[in-house]
PAZAPA-4460 file (N, C-alpha, C; in steps of 0.05 Angstrom, whole numbers, plus 32768, in hexadecimal, padded with zeros to 4 digits):
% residues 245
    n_x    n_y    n_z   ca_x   ca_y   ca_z    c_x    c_y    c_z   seq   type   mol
   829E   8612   848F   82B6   8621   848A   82C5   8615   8472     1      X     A
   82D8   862A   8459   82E2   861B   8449   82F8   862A   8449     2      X     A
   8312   861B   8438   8326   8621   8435   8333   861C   8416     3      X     A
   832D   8635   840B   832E   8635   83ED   834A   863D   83F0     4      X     A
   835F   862D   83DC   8375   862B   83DA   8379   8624   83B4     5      X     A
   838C   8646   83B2   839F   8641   8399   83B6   8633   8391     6      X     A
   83B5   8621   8383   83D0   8614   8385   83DF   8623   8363     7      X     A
   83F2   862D   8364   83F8   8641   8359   840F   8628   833F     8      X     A
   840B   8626   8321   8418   8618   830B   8425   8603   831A     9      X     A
   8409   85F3   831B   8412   85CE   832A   841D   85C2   8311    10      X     A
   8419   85CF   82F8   8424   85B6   82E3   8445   85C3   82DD    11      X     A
   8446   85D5   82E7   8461   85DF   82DF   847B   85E9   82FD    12      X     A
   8470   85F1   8312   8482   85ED   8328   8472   85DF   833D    13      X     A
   8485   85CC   8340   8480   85B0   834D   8491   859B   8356    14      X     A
   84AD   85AE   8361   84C5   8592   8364   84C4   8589   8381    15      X     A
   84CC   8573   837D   84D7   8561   8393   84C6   856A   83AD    16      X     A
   84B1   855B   8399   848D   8554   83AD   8487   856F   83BA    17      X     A
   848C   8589   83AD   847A   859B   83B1   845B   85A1   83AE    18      X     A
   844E   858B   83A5   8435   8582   83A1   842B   8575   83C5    19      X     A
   843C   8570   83CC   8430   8560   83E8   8428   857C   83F9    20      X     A
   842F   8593   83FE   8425   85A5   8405   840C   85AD   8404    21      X     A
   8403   85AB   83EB   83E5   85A8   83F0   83DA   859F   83F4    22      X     A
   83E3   8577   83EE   83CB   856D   8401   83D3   856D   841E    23      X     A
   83E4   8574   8427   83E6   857C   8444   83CC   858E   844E    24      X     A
   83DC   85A1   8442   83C6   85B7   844D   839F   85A9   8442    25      X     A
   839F   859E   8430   8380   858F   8430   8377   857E   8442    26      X     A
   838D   8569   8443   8388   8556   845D   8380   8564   8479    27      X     A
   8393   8578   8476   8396   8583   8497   8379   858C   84A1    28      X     A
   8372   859A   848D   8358   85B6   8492   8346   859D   8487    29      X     A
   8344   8593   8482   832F   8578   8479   8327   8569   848C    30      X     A
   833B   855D   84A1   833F   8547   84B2   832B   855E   84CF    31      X     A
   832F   8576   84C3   8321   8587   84DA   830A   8598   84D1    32      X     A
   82F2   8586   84B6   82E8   858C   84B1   82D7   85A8   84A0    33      X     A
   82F0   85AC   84A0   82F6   85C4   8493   82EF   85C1   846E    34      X     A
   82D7   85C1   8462   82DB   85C3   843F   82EE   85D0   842F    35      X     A
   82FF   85C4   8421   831A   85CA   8414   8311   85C9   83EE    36      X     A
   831A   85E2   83EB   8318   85DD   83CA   8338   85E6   83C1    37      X     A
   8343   85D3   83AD   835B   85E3   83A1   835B   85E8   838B    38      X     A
   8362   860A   8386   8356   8609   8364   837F   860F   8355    39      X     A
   837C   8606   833E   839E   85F9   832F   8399   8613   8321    40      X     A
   83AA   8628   8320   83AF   863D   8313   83CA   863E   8308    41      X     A
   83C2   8641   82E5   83E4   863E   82DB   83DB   864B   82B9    42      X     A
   83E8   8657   82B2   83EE   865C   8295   83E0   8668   8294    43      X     A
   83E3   8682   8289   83C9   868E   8282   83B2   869B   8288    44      X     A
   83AF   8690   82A0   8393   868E   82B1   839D   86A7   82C1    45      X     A
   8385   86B7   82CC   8385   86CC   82D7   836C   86D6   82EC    46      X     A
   8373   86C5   82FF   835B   86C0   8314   835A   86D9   832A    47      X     A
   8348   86DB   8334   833B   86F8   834B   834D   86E4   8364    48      X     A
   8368   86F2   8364   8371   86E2   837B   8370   86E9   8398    49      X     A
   8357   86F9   839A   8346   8705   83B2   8332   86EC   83BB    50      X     A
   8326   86DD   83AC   831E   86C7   83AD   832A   86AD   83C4    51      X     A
   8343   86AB   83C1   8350   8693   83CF   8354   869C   83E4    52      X     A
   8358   868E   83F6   8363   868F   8419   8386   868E   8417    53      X     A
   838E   8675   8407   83A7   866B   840A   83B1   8664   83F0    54      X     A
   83CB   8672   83EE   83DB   866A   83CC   83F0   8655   83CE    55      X     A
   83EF   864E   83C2   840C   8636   83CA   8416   863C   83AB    56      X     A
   8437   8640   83AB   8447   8646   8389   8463   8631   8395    57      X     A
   8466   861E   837D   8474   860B   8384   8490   8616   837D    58      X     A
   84AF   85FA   837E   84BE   8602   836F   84BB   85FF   8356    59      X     A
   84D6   8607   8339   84CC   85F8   832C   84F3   85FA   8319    60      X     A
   84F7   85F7   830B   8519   85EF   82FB   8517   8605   82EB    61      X     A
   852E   8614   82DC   8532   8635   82CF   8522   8632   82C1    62      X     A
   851A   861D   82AC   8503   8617   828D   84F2   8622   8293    63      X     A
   84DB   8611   82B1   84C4   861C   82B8   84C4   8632   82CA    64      X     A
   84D9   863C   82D0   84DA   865D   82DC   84CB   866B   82C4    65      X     A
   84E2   866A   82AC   84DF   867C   8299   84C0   867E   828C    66      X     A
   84B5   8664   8294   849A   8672   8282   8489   8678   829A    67      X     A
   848D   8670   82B5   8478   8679   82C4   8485   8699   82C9    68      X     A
   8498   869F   82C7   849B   86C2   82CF   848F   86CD   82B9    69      X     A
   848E   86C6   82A8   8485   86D7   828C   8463   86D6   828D    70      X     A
   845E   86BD   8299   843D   86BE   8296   843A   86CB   82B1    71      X     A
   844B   86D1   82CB   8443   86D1   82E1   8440   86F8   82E7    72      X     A
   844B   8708   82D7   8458   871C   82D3   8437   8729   82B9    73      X     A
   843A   871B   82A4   8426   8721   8297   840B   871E   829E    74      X     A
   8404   8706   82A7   83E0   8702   82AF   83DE   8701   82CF    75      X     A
   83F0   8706   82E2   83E4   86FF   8307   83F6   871D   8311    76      X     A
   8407   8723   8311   8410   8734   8317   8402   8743   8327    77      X     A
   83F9   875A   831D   83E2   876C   832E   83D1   8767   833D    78      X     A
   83C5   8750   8339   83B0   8743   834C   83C1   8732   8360    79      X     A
   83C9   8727   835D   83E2   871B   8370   83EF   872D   8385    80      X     A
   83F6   8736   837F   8408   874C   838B   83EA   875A   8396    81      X     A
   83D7   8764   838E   83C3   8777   839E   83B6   875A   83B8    82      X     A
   83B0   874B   83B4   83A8   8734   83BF   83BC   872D   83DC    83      X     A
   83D9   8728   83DD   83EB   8736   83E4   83EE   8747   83FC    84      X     A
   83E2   875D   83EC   83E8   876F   8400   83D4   8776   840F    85      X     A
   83C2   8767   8409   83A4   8762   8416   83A2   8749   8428    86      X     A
   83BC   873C   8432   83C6   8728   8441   83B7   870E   8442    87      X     A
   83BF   8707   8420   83B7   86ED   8417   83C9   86D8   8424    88      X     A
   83C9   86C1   842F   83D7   86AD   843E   83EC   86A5   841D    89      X     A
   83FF   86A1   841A   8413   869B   840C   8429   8689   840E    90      X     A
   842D   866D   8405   8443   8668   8409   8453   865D   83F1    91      X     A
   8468   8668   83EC   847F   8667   83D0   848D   8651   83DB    92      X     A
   8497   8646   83CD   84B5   8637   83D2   84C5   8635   83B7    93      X     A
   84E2   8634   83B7   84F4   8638   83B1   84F0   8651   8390    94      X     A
   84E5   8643   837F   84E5   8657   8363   84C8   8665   836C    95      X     A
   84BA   8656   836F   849B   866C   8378   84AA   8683   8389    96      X     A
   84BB   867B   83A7   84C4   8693   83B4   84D2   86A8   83A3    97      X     A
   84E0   869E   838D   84F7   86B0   8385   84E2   86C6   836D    98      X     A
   84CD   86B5   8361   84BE   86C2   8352   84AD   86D8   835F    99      X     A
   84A9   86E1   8378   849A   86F4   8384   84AC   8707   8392   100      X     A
   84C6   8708   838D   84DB   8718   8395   84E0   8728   8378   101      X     A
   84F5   8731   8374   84EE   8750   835A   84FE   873C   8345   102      X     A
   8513   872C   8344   851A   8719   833B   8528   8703   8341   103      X     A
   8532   86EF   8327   8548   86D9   832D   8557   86E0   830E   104      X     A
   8578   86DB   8319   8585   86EA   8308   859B   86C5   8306   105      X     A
   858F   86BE   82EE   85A1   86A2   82E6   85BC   86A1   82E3   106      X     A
   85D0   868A   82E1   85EB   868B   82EB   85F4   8692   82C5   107      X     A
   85E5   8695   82B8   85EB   86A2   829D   85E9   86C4   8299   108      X     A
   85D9   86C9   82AA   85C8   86E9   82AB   85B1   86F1   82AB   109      X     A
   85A6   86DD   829F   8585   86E4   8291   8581   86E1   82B2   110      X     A
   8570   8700   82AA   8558   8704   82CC   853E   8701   82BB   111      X     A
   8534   86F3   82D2   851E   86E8   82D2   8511   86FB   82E6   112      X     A
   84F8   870D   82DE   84EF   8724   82E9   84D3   8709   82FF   113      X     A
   84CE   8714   8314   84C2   870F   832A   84AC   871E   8327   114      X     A
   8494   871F   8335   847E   8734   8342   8487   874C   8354   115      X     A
   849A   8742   835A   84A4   8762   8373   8494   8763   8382   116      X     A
   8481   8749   838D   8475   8753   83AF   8488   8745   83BC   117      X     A
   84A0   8741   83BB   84AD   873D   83D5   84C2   874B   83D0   118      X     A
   84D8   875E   83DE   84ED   876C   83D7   8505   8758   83DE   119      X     A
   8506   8741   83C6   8519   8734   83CB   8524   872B   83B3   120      X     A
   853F   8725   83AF   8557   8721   8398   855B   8704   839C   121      X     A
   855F   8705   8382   8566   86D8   8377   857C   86E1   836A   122      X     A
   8596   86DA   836C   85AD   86D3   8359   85BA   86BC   835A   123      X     A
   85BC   86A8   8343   85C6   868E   833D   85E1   868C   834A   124      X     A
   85EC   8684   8366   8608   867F   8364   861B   8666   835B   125      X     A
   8624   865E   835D   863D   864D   8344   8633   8634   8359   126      X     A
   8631   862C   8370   8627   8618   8382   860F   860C   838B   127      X     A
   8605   85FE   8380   85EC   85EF   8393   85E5   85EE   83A7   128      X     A
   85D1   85E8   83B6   85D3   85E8   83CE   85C1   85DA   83D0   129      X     A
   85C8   85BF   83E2   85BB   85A7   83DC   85B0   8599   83F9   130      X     A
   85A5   8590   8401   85A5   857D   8424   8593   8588   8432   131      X     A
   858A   857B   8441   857E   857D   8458   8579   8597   8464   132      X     A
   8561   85A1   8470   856A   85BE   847F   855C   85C0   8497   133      X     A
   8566   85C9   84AB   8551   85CE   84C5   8558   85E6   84C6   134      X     A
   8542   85F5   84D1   853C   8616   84DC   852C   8618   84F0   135      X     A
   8531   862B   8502   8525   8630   8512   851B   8651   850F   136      X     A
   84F5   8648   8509   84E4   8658   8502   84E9   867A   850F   137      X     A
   84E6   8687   8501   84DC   86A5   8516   84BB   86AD   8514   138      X     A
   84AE   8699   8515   8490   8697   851B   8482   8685   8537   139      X     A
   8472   8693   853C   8469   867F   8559   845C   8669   854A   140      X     A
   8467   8652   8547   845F   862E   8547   8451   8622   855A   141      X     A
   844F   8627   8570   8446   861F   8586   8457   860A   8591   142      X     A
   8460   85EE   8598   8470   85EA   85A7   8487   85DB   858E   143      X     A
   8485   85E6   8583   849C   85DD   856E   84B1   85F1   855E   144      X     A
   84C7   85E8   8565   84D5   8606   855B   84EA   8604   854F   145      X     A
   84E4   85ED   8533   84F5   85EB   8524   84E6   85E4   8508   146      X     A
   84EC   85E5   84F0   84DE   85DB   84D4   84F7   85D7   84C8   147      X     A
   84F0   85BC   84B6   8508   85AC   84A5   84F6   85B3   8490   148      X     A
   850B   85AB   847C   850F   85A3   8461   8527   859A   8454   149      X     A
   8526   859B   8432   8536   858F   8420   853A   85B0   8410   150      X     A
   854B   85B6   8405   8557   85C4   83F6   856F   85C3   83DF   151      X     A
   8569   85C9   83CD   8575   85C9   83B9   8576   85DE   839E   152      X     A
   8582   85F1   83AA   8583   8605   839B   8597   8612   8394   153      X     A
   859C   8621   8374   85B4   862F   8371   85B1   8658   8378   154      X     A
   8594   8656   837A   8596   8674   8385   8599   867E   83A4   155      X     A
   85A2   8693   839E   85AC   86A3   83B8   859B   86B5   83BA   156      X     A
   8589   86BB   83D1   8575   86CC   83CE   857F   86E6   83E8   157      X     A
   8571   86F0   83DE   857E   870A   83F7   8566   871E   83FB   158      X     A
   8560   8725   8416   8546   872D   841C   8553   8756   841C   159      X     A
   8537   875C   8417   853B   8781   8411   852B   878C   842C   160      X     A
   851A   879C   842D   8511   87B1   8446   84F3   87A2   8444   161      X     A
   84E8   879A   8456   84CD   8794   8466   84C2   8775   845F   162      X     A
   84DC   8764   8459   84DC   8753   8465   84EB   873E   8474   163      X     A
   84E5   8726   847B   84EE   8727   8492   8501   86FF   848F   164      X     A
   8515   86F4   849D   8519   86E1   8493   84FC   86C8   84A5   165      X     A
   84F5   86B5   8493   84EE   869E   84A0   84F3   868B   84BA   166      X     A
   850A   868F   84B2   851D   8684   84C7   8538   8684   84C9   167      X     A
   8547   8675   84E4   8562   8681   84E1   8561   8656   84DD   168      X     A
   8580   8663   84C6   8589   8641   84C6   8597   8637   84DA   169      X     A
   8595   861C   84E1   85A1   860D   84F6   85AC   85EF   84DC   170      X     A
   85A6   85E7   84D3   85C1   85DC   84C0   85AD   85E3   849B   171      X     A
   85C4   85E6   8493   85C3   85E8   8476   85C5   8601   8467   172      X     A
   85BC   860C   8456   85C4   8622   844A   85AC   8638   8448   173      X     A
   859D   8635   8444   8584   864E   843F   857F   8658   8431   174      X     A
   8581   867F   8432   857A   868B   841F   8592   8691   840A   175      X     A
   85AF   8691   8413   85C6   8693   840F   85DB   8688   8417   176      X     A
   85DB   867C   842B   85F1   8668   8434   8605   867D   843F   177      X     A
   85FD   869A   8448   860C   86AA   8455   85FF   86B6   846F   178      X     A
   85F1   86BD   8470   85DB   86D0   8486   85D7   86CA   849B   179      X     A
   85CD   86A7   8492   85C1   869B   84A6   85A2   869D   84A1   180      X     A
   859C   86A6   8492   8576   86A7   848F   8569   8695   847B   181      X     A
   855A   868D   8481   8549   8678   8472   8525   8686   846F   182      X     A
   8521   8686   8453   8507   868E   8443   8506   86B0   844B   183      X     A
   84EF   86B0   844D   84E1   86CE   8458   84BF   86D7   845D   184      X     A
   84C1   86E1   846D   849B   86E6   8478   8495   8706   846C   185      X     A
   8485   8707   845D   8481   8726   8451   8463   872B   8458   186      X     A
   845B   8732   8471   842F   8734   8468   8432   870E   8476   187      X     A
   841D   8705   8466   8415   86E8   8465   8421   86E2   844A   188      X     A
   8439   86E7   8442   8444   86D2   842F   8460   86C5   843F   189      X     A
   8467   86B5   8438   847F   86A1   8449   8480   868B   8432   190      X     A
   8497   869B   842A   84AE   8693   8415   84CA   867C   8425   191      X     A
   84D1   8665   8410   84DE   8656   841F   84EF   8643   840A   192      X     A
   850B   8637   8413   8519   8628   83F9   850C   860E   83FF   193      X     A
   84F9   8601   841E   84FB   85E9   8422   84E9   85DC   8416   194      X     A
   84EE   85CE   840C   84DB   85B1   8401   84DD   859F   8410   195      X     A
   84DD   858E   83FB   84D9   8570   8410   84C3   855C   8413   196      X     A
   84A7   8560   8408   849D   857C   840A   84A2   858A   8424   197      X     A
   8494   85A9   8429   849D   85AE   8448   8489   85A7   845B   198      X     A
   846C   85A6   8453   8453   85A9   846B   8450   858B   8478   199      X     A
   8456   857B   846B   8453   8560   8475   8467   855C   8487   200      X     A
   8485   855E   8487   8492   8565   849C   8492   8579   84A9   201      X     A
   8482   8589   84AC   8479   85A1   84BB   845C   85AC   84C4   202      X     A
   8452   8598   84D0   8433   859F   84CF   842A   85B6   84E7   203      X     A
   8436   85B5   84F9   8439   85CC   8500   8433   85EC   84F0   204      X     A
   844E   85EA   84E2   8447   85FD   84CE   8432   85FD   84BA   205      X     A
   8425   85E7   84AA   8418   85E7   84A5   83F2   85E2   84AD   206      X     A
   83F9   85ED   84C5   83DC   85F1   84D1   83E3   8613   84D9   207      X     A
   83FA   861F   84DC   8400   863C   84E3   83F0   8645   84C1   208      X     A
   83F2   863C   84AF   83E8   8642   8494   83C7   8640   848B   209      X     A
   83CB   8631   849F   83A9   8629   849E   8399   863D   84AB   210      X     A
   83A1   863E   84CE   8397   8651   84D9   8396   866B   84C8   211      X     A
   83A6   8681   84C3   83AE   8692   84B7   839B   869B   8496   212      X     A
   8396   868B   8490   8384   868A   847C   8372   8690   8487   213      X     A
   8364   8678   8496   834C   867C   84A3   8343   868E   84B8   214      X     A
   8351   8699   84BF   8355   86B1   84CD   834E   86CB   84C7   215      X     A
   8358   86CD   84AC   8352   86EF   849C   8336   86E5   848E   216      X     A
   832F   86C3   8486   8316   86D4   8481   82FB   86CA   848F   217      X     A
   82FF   86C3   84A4   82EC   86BB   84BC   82ED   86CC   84D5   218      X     A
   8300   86D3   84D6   830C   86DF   84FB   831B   86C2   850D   219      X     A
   8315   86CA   8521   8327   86BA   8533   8319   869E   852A   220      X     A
   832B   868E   8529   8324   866F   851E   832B   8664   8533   221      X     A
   8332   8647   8541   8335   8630   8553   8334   861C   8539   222      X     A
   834D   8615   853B   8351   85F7   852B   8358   85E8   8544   223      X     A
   8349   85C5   8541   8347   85B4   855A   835F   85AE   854B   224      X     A
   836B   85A3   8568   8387   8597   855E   838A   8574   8553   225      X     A
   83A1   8576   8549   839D   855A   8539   83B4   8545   8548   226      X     A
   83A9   852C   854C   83C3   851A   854B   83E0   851E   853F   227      X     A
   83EE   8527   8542   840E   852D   8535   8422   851D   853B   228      X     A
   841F   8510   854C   842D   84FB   854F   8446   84ED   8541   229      X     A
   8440   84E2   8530   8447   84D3   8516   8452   84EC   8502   230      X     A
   844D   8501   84FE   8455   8515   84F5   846D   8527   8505   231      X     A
   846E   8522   8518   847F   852F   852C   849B   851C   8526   232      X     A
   8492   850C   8536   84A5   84E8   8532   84BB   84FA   8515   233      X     A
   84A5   84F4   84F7   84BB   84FA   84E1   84C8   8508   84E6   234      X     A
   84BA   852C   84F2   84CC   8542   84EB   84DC   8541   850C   235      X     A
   84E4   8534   8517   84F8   8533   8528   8512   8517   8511   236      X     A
   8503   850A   850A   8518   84FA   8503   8527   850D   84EA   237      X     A
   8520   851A   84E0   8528   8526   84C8   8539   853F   84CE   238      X     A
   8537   8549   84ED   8549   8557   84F5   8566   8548   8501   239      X     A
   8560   8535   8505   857B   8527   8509   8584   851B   84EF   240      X     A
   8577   850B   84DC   858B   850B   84C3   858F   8522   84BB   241      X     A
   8582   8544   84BA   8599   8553   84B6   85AE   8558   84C6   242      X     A
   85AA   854E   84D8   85C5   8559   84DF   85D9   8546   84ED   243      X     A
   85D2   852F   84DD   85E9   851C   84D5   85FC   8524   84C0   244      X     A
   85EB   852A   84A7   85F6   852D   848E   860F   8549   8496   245      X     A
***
């Protein structure tokens, strides 16, 4: 069994150890024998993204928005989006999320045009939004029913018709710091502001990503379960420093 995985402009969105996500997800499906290939797609490049099981699109700061929307819009677009809607496993975080929504509109003006497979809006508001975050998933996790992260973002995102939020916040800010919703599930893509990275404090979730992959292109899969232990331990301790802060 293998688990071919896109990691979507590693040299250009990549903050605050959004790179550990994939070796999560390698370790994970590795440790369970599973063959893992990750192929680095960025600039230019214009791959059969029918090919991969699982995409991973990192964050990344307005500079490297601006050239990955322009290359992202010109060379992946259509295949992306058809791939997509052919319920490719997907996961965005913070500027990758905002880049697959129709746009992000900067605290100057300049919109930054998106792919439009997610019906969702980015506008820059005048405040940061910085700290710690716990949510409590609207996905079955199995006996865990919360996911942390770190956030730090100035966009406000706001979800449109058929899809759905990630989760509801229990401390910190989210998609807007008004709603109450954090990321969004569209198909098998699940868009999200948390870093941190997120899968390493969330392995849980990041075996729900694994399965799911492996799922559409095998059928019913059984992943043996793993020691979590030590991984649990963090993401409980990290729910109480948020919500100290």
């Amino acid at each position: 069994m293998k688990l071919t995985i896109c990691h979507l402009y590693p040299d250009l969105m990549n903050t605050y150890g959004d790179r550990g996500n994939i070796i999560t997800l390698h370790r994970r499906a590795a440790w369970r024998g599973i063959e893992v290939e990750v192929v680095p797609v960025s600039v230019g490049e214009s791959p059969d993204f029918g090919t991969f099981d699982l995409v991973f699109f990192g964050g990344g700061q307005d500079k490297e928005q601006r050239i990955v929307c322009q290359d992202l819009v010109a060379t992946k677009k259509g295949p992306l989006v058809d791939a997509i809607e052919d319920g490719l496993v997907v996961l965005a975080v913070c500027g990758g999320y905002q880049l697959l929504g129709e746009y992000y509109r900067t605290r100057a003006g300049e919109e930054l045009p998106g792919i439009g497979a997610l019906d969702i809006r980015t506008e820059a508001g005048n405040e940061r939004f910085i700290g710690n975050v716990v949510i409590e998933p609207h996905l079955s996790l199995g006996g865990v029913r919360t996911m942390v992260g770190f956030e730090n973002h100035s966009g406000r995102t706001y979800l449109g018709n058929g899809v759905r939020p990630l989760g509801r916040v229990i401390v910190g800010h989210g998609n807007n710091g008004r709603d109450g919703s954090e990321g969004c599930v569209y198909k098998n893509v699940f868009g999200t502001y948390l870093h941190g990275p997120l899968l390493p404090k969330n392995p849980h979730f990041a075996d729900y990503l694994i399965h799911k992959a492996l799922d559409r292109k095998h059928g019913e899969v059984e992943l043996p379960p793993l020691d979590d232990g030590l991984e649990l331990r963090a993401h409980r301790a990290a729910i109480a420093r948020a919500k100290r802060t």
